[in-house]
C-alpha positions in Angstrom: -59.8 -7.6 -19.2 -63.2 -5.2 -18.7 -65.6 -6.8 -17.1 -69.6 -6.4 -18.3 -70.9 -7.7 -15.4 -71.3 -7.0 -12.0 -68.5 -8.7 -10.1 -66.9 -9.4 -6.2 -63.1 -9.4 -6.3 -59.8 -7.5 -5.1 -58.7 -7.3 -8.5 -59.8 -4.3 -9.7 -59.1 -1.4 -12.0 -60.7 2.1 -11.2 -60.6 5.0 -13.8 -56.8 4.4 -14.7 -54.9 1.9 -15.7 -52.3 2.8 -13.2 -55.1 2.7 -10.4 -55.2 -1.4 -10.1 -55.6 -3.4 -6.6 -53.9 -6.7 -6.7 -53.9 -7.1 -2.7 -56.9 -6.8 0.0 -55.1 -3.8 1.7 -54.5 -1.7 -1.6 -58.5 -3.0 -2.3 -59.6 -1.5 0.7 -57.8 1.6 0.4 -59.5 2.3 -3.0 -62.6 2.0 -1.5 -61.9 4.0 0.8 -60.8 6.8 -1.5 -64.2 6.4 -3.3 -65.7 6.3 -0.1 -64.5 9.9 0.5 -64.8 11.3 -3.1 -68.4 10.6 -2.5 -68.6 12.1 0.7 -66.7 15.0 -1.1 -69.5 15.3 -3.6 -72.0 15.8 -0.8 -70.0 18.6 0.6 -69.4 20.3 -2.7 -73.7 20.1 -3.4 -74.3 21.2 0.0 -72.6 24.2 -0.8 -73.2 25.2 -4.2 -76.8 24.7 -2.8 -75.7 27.0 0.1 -74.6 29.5 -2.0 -77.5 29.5 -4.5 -80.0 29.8 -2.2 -77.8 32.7 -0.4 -77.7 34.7 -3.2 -81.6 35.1 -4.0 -82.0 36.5 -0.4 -82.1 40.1 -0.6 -79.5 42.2 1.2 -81.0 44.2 4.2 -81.0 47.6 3.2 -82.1 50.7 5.5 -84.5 53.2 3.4 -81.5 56.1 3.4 -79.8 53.7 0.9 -82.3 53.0 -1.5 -81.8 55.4 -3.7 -78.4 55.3 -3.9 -76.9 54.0 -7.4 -73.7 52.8 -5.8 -74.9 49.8 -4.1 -77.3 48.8 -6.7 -73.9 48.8 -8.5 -72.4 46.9 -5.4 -75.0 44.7 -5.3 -74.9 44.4 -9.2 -71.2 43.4 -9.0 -71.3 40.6 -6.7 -74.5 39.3 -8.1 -72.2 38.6 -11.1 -69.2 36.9 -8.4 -71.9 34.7 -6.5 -72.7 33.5 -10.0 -69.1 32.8 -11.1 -68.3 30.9 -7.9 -71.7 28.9 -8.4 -71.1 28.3 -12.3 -67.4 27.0 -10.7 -68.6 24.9 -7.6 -70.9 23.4 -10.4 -68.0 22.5 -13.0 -66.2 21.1 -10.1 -69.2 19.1 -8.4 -70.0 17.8 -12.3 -66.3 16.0 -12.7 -66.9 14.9 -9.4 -69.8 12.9 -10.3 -68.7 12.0 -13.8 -66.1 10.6 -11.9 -67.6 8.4 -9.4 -70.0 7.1 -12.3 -66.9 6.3 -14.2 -65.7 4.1 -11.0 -68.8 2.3 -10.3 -68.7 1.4 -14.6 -65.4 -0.7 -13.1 -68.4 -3.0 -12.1 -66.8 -4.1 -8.9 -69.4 -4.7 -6.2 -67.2 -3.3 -3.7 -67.2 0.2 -5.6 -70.5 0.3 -6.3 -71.0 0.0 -2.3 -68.6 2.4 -1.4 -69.9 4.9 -3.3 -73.3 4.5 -2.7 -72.3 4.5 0.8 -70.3 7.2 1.0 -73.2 9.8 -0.9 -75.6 8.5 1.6 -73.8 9.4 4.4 -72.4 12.7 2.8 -76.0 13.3 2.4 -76.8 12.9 6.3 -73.6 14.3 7.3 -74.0 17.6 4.3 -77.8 17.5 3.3 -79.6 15.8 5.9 -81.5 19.3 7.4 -80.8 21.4 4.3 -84.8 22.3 3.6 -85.8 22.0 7.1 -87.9 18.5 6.8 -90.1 16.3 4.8 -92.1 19.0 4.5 -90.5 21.5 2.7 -90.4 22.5 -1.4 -87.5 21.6 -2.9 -86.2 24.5 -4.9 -84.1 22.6 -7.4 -83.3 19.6 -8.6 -79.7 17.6 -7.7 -77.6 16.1 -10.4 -79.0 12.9 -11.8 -75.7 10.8 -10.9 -76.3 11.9 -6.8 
């Protein structure tokens, strides 16, 4: 049976029908693995973030190399690399997410904690200093399920 309402209880099924807790220890386990997918999802956004914000920095280049076509080429070609590994870490860090959305629509209380737990403290652990303060402009915008 699905339940449509929040709910406290061991008995819980999350994402599979093979994935069911029928005893406090295999309860606590699960959310403990959500716990640490969440924690996962920090660390994946930390470094797609990393790696965006690494590849709009220009490479230091002395003036004897300007003019040179082969690294504008170089710099052409992994350009293109930076962006395939960001379009990846993205597909990657989007499952994520669908995923842990799919696990709190279980609507066990105890899910809905551990997940919410474990992206706050991925997000202090991962995130915490990422712009340098309060202060500073956010360049882009996180995925709506983090």
């Amino acid at each position: 049976m699905m339940h449509m309402t929040l709910y406290w209880g061991k008995d819980v099924t999350i994402l599979f029908d093979s994935w069911k807790t029928d005893s406090w220890f295999s309860y606590s386990v699960s959310l403990f693995a959500c716990l640490l997918s969440a924690l996962f999802y920090q660390y994946m956004e930390a470094r797609r973030i990393r790696l965006n914000l690494l590849s709009y920095l220009p490479p230091p280049e002395s003036p004897a190399e300007d003019p040179l076509l082969g690294s504008k080429l170089r710099r052409a070609r992994n350009l293109r690399i930076d962006r395939l590994i960001a379009a990846i870490l993205v597909a990657v860090n989007a499952a994520i997410g669908y995923l842990l959305m799919l696990a709190i629509m279980s609507f066990n209380g105890g899910v809905l904690l551990a997940v919410v737990l474990g992206l706050g403290i991925g997000y202090l652990l991962f995130r915490g200093d990422e712009y340098g303060g309060p202060t500073a402009v956010v360049l882009e915008s996180s995925c709506a399920c983090a």
